[in-house]
VOBA-1610 file (N, C-alpha, C; in pm, whole numbers, padded with zeros to 5 digits, always signed):
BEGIN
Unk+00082-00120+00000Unk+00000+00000+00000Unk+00086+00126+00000Unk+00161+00114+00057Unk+00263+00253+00070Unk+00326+00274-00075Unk+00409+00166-00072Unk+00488+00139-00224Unk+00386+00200-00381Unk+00235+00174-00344Unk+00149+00170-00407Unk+00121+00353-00415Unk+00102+00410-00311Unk+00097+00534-00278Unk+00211+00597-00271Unk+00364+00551-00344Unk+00448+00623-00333Unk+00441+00667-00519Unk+00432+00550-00547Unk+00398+00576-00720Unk+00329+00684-00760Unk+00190+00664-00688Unk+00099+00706-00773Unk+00148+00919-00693Unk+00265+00912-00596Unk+00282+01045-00606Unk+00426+01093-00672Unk+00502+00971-00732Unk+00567+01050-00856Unk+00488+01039-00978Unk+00415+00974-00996Unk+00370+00997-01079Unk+00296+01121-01111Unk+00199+01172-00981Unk+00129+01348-01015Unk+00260+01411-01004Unk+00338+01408-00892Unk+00439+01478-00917Unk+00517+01502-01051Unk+00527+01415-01126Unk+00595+01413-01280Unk+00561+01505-01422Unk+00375+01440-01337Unk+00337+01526-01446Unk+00290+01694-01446Unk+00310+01665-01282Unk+00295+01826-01285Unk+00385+01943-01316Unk+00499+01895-01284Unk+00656+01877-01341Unk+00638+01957-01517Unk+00582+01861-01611Unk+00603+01896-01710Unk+00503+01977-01771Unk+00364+02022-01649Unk+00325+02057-01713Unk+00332+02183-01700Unk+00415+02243-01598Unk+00472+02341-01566Unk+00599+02387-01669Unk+00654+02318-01680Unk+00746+02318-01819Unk+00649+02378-01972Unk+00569+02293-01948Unk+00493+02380-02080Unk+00434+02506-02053Unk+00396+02509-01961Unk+00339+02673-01920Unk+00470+02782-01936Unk+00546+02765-01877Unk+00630+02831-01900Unk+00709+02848-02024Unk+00743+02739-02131Unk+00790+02756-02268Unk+00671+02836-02348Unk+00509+02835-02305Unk+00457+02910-02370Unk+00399+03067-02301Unk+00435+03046-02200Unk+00442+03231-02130Unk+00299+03234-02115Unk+00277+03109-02070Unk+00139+03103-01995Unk+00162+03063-01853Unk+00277+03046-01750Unk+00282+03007-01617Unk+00212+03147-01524Unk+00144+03119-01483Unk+00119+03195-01312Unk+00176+03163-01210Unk+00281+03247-01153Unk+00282+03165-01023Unk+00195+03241-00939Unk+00237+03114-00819Unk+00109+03133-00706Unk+00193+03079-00584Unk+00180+03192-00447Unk+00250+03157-00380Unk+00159+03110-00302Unk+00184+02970-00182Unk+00110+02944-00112Unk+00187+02951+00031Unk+00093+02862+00117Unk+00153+02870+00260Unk+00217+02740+00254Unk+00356+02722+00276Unk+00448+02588+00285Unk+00525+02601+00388Unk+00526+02458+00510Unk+00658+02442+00584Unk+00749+02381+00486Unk+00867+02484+00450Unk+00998+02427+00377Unk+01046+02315+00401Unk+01083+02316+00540Unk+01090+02218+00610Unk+01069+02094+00529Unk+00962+02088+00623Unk+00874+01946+00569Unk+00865+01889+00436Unk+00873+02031+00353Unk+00827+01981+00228Unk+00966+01914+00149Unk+01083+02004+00196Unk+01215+01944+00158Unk+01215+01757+00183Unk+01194+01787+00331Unk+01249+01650+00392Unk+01146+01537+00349Unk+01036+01582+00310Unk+00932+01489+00233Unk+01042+01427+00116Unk+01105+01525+00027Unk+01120+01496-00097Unk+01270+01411-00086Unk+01342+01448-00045Unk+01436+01378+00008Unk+01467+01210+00064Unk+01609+01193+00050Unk+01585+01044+00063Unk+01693+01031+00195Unk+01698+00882+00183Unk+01797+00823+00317Unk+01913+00923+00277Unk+01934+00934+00179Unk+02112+00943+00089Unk+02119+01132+00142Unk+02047+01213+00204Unk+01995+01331+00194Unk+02003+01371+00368Unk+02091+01471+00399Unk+02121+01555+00527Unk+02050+01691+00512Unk+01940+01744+00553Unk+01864+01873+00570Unk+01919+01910+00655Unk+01943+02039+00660Unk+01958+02155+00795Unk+01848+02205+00745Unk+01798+02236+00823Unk+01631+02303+00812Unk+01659+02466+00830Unk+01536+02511+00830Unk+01509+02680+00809Unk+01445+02729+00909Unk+01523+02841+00930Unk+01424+02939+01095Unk+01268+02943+01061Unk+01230+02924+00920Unk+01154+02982+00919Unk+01011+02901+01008Unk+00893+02890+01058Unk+00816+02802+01023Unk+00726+02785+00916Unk+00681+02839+00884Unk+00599+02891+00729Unk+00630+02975+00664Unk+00600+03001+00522Unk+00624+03097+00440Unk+00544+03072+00292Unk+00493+03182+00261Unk+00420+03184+00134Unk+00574+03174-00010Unk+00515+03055-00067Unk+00650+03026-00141Unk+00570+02960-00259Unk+00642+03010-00411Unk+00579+02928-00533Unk+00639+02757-00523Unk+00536+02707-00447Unk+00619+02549-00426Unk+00608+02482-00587Unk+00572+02471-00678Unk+00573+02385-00837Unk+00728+02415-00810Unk+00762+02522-00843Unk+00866+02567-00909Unk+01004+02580-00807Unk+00994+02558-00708Unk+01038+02461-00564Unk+01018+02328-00552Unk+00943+02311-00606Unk+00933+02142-00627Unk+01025+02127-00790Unk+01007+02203-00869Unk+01091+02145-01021Unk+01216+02131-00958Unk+01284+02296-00883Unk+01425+02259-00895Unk+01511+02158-00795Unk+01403+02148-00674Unk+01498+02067-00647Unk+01490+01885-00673Unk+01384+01852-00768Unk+01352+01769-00803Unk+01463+01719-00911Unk+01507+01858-01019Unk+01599+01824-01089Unk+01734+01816-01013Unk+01722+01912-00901Unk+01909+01895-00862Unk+01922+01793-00759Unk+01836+01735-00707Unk+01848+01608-00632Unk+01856+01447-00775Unk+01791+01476-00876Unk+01850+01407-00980Unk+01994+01420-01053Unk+02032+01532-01056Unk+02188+01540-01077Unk+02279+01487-01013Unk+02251+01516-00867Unk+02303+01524-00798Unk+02330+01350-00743Unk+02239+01266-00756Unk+02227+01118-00760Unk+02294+01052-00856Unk+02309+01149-01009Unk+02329+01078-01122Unk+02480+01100-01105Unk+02515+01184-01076Unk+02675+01233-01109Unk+02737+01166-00964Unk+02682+01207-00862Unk+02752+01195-00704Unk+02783+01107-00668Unk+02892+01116-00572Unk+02953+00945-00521Unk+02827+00884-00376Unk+02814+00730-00445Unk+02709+00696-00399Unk+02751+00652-00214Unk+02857+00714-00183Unk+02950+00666-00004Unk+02864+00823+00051Unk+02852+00917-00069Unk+02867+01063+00027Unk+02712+01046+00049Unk+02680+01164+00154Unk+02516+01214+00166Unk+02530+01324+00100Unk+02396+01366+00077Unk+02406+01464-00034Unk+02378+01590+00101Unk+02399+01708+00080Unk+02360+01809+00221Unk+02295+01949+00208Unk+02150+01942+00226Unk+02065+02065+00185Unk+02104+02147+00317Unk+02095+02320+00267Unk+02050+02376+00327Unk+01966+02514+00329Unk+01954+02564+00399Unk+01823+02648+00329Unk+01797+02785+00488Unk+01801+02886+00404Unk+01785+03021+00512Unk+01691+03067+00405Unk+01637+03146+00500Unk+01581+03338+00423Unk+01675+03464+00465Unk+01697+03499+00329Unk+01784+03645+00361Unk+01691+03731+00288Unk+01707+03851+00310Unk+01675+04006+00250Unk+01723+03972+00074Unk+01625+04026+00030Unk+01654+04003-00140Unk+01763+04141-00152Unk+01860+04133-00295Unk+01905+04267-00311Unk+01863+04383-00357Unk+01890+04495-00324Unk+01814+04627-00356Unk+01695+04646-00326Unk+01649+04614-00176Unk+01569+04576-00127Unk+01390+04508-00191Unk+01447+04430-00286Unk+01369+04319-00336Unk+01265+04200-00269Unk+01307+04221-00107Unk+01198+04147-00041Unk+01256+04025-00007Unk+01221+03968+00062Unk+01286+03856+00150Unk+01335+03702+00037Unk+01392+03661+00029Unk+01383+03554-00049Unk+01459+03402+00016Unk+01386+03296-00029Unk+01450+03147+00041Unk+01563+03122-00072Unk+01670+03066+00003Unk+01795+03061-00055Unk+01795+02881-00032Unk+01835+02797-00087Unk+01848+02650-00090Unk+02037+02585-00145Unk+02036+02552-00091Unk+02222+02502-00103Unk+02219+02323-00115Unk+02210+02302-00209Unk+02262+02144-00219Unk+02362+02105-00259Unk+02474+02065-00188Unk+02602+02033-00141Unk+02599+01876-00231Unk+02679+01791-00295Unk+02716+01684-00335Unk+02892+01644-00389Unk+02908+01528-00304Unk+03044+01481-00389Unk+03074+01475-00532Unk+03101+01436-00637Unk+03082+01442-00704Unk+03201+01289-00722Unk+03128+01222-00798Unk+03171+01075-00826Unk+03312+01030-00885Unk+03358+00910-00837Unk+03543+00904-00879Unk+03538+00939-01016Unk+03429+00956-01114Unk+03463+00981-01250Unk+03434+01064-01315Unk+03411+01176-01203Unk+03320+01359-01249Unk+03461+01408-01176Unk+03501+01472-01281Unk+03618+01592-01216Unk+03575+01676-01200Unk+03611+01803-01124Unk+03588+01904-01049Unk+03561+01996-01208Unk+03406+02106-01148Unk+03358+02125-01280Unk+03426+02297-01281Unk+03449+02370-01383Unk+03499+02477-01409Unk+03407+02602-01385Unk+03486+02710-01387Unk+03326+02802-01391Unk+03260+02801-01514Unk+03340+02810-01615Unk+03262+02770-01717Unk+03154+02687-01741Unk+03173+02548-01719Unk+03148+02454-01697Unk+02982+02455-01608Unk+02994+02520-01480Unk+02892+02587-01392Unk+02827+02666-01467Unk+02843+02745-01591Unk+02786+02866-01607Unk+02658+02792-01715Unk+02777+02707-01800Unk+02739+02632-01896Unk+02580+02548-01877Unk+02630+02514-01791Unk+02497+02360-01716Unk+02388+02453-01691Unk+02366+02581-01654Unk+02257+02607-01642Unk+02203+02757-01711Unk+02270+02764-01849Unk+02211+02839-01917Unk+02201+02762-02081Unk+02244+02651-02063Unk+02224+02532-02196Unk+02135+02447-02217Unk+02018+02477-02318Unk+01919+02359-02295Unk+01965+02276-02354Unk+01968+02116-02320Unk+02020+01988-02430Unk+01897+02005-02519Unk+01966+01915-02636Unk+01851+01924-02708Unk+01768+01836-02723Unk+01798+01697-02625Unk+01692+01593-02584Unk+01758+01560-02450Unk+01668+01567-02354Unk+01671+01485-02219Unk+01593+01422-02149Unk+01561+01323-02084Unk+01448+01265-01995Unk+01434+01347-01900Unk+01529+01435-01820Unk+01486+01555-01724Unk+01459+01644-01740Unk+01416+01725-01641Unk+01378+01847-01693Unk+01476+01986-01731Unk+01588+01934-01693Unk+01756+02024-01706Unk+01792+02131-01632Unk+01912+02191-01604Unk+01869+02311-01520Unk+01847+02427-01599Unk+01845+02443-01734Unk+01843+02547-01767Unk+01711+02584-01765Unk+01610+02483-01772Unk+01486+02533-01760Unk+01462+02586-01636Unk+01525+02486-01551Unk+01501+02534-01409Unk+01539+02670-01329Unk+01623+02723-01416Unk+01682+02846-01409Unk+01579+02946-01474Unk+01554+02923-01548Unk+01416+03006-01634Unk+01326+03004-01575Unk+01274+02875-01508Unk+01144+02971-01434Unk+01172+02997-01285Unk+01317+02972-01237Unk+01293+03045-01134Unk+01333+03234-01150Unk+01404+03245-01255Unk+01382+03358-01330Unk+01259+03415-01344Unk+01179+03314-01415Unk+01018+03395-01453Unk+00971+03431-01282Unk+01002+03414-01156Unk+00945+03431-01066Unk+01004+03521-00996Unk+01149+03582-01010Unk+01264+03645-00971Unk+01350+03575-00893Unk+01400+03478-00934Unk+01447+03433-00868Unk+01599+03378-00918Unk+01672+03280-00908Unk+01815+03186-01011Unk+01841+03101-00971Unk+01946+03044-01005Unk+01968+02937-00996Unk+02094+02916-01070Unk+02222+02877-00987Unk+02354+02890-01049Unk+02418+02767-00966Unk+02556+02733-01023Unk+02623+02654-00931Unk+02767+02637-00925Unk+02825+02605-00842Unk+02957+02641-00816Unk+03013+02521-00740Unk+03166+02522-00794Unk+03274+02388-00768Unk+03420+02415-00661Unk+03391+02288-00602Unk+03538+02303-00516Unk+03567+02145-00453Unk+03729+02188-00442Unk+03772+02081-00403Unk+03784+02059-00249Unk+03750+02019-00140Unk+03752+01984-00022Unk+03870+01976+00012Unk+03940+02028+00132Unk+04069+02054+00184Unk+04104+01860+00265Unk+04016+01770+00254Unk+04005+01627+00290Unk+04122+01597+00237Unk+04120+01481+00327Unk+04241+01395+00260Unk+04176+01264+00257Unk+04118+01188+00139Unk+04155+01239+00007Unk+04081+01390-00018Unk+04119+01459-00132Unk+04036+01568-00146Unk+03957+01527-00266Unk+03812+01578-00220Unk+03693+01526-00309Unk+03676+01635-00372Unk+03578+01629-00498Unk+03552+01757-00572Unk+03331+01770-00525Unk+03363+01879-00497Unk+03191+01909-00457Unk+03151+01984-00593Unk+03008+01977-00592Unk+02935+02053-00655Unk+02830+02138-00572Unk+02804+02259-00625Unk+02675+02267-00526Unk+02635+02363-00643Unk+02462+02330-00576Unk+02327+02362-00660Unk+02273+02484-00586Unk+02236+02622-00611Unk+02204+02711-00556Unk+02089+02741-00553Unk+01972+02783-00503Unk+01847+02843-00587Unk+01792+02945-00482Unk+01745+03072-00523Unk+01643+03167-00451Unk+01541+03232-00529Unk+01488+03204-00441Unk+01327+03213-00492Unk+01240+03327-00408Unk+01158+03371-00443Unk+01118+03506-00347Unk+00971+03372-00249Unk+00979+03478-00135Unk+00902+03433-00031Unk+00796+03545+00027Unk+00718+03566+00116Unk+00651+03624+00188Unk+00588+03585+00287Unk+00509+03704+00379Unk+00463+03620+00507Unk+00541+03497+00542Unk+00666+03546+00609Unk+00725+03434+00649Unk+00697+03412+00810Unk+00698+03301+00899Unk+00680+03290+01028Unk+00791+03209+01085Unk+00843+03329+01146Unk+00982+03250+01228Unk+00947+03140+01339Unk+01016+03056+01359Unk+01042+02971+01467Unk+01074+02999+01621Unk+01025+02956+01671Unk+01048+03050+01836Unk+01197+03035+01872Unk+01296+03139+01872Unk+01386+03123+01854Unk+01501+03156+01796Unk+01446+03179+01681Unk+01499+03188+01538Unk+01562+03383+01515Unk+01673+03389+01461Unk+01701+03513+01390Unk+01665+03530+01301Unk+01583+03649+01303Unk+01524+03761+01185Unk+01636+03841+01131Unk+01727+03805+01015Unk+01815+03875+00966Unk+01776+04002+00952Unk+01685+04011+00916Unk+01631+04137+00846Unk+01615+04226+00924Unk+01539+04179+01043Unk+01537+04262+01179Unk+01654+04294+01251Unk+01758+04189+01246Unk+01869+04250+01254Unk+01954+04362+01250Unk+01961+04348+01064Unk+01989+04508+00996Unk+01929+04586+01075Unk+01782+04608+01074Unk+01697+04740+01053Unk+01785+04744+01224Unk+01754+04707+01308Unk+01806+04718+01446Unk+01960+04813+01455Unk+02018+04731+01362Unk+02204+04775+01349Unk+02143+04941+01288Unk+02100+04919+01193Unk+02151+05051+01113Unk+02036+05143+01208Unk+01970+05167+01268Unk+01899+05209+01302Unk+01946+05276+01474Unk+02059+05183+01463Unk+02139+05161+01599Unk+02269+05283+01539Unk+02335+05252+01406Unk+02429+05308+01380Unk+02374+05499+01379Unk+02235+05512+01363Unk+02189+05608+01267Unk+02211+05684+01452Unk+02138+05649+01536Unk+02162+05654+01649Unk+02278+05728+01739Unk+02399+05649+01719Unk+02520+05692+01759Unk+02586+05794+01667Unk+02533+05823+01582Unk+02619+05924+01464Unk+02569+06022+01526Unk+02409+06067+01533Unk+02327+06109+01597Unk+02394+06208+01748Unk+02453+06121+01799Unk+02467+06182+01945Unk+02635+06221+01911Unk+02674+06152+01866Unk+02830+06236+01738Unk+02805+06356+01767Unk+02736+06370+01699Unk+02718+06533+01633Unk+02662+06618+01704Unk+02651+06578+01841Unk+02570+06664+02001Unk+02693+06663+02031Unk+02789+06606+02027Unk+02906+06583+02091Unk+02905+06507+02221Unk+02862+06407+02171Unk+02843+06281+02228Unk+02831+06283+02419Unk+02770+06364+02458Unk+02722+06426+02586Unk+02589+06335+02656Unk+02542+06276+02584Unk+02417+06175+02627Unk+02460+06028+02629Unk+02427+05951+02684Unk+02485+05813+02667Unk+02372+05720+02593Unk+02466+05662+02514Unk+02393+05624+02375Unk+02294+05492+02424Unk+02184+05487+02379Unk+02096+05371+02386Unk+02048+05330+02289Unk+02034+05172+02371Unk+02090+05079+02297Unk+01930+05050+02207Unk+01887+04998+02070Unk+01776+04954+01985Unk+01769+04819+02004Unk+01625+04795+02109Unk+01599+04683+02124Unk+01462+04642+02083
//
């Protein structure tokens, strides 16, 4: 029964997969952000072979299809190419978007890369995900880069060799995607709140600078 019910959810999963692929090659996709624990939804998708560090966040309105494509494709790369001894190692924050663009989920998937994948170039990185093949059974990253584009978002990746002995060659899979209404974890640092705190703190002490610093500065809590 399980085995039975694991099918029949790659299977919607698959096809929802492509049919998102077609929406987007014809500039008919909407996204739609909903309410998702990242969390969960990562570690759902994930296998034995798969180390999550999880996210402050507890919820967050997030376009999950298109969170579900990419890491659907880079957990397939990442299986196909990677040495099958390593775990593969997600991780995942929210930072402040740039130019104040709005909060966005950032995702890091870490992989060895197999005794017969040499360490990939930047080129090489730049290559893989702005190249569509011109036949594949996956969905590739360049697509996957495109629509996390169509949403504002990317998707890039970058190589290194591990200071180990032996030294292994990593790959890692990047992606950010915009978020909203996010709900922190009891606990958890609000980067963002951070800043506003610091600079708000800095704006503060310049502030009493220029009194000639005669008041004793307090502190933004």
């Amino acid at each position: 029964m399980h085995r039975l019910r694991f099918l029949l959810d790659e299977m919607n999963s698959f096809s929802s997969q492509r049919q998102v692929c077609a929406q987007l090659e014809l500039g008919t996709y909407r996204s739609e952000r909903t309410v998702c624990d990242v969390d969960a939804r990562v570690k759902k998708m994930a296998g034995f072979d798969v180390v999550v560090r999880g996210c402050a966040a507890v919820t967050c309105c997030v376009d999950e299809s298109i969170l579900t494509l990419a890491l659907n494709e880079a957990l397939s790369n990442a299986r196909r190419f990677g040495s099958r001894e390593a775990q593969i190692t997600i991780s995942m924050q929210i930072d402040e978007g740039a130019d104040g663009a709005g909060r966005m989920l950032r995702v890091e998937m870490d992989s060895v890369n197999g005794a017969d994948v040499p360490l990939l170039s930047a080129d090489e990185c730049m290559h893989a995900v702005e190249s569509v093949p011109a036949w594949s059974e996956d969905v590739g990253l360049a697509t996957v880069n495109q629509a996390a584009h169509a949403i504002g978002g990317r998707v890039w990746l970058h190589a290194y060799a591990s200071e180990d002995a032996p030294r292994l060659n990593h790959t890692v899979f990047h992606l950010t995607i915009p978020v909203e209404q996010v709900v922190w974890r009891a606990g958890a640092i609000d980067t963002a709140e951070i800043f506003r705190r610091r600079a708000a703190h800095e704006i503060g002490v310049e502030s009493l600078r220029s009194q000639g610093g005669s008041r004793a500065t307090r502190w933004v809590s």
